[in-house]
N, C-alpha and C positions, 0 to 999 in steps of 0.2 A: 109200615111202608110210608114213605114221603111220597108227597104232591095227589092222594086222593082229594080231598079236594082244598081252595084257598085257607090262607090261616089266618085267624082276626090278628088283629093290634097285639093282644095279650101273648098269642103264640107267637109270629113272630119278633115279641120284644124277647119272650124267654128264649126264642134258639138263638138270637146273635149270642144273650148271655153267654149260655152251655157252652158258643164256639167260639169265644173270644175268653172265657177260664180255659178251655182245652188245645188251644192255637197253641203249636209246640209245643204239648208237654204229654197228649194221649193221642191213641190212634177214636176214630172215628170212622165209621163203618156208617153209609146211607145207602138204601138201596129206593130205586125210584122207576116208575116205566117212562119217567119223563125225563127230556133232554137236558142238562142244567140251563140250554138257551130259554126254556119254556117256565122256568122258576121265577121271572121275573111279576109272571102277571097271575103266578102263585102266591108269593110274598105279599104283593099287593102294594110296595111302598120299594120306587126306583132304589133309592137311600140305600135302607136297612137290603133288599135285596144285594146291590152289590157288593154293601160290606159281609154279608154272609155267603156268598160266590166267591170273595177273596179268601175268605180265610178256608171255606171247604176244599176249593180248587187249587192252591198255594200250594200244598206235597201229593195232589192227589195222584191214586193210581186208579184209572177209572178201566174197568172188566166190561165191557156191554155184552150182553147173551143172544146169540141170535136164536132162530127157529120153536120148534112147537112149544108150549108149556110143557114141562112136566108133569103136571095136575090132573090136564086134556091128556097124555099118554097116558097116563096109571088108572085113570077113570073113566077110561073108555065111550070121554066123549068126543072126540074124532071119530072116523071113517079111513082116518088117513092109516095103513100101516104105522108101526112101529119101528123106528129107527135102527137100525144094528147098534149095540151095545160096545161102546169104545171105553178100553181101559184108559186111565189115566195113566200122561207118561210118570218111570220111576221118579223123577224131580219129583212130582209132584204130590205121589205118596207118603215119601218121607217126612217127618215134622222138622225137615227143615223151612227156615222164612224164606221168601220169593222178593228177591229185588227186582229193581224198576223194568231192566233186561226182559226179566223172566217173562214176567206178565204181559208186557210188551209182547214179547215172541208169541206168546199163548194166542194172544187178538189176532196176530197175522196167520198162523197155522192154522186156524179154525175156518 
């Protein structure tokens, strides 16, 4: 998981690396509880931060999750009842890929 906590000099000189070899040519998957506004005084270095926001955020298709953990539902550290169980729609079952559209609609239906 990204942004537990800041990254020295060495980390982030290696991620601009990783995402400036993979800047259009691989997909890139980061999951984070943090905003990408709040990554700046994660990186620690204005610079290298916003060259690594250009190239993350450039095709990104960004999913944000709202409500309880997961974790806290199945490990019964809540109080709160347990959500009703929603299938996922057919789209989404299938192994087909999810354009921009898709995912998009997925944020606003939720």
């Amino acid at each position: 998981m990204f942004g537990l906590e800041p990254l020295t000099v060495n980390e982030r000189k290696d991620l601009l690396e990783v995402l400036e070899d993979w800047c259009g040519t691989a997909s890139t998957v980061i999951t984070s509880q943090l905003d990408p506004k709040q990554w700046h005084a994660l990186i620690g270095d204005a610079t290298v931060a916003d060259a690594i926001l250009d190239r993350v955020l450039h095709n990104a298709h960004r999913i944000k999750l709202m409500g309880e953990s997961i974790r806290k539902q199945h490990g019964k550290l809540t109080t709160e009842p347990k959500p009703e169980k929603r299938r996922a729609p057919a789209s989404l079952r299938s192994h087909e890929r999810l354009g921009p559209e898709q995912v998009s609609g997925l944020a606003r239906n939720r």
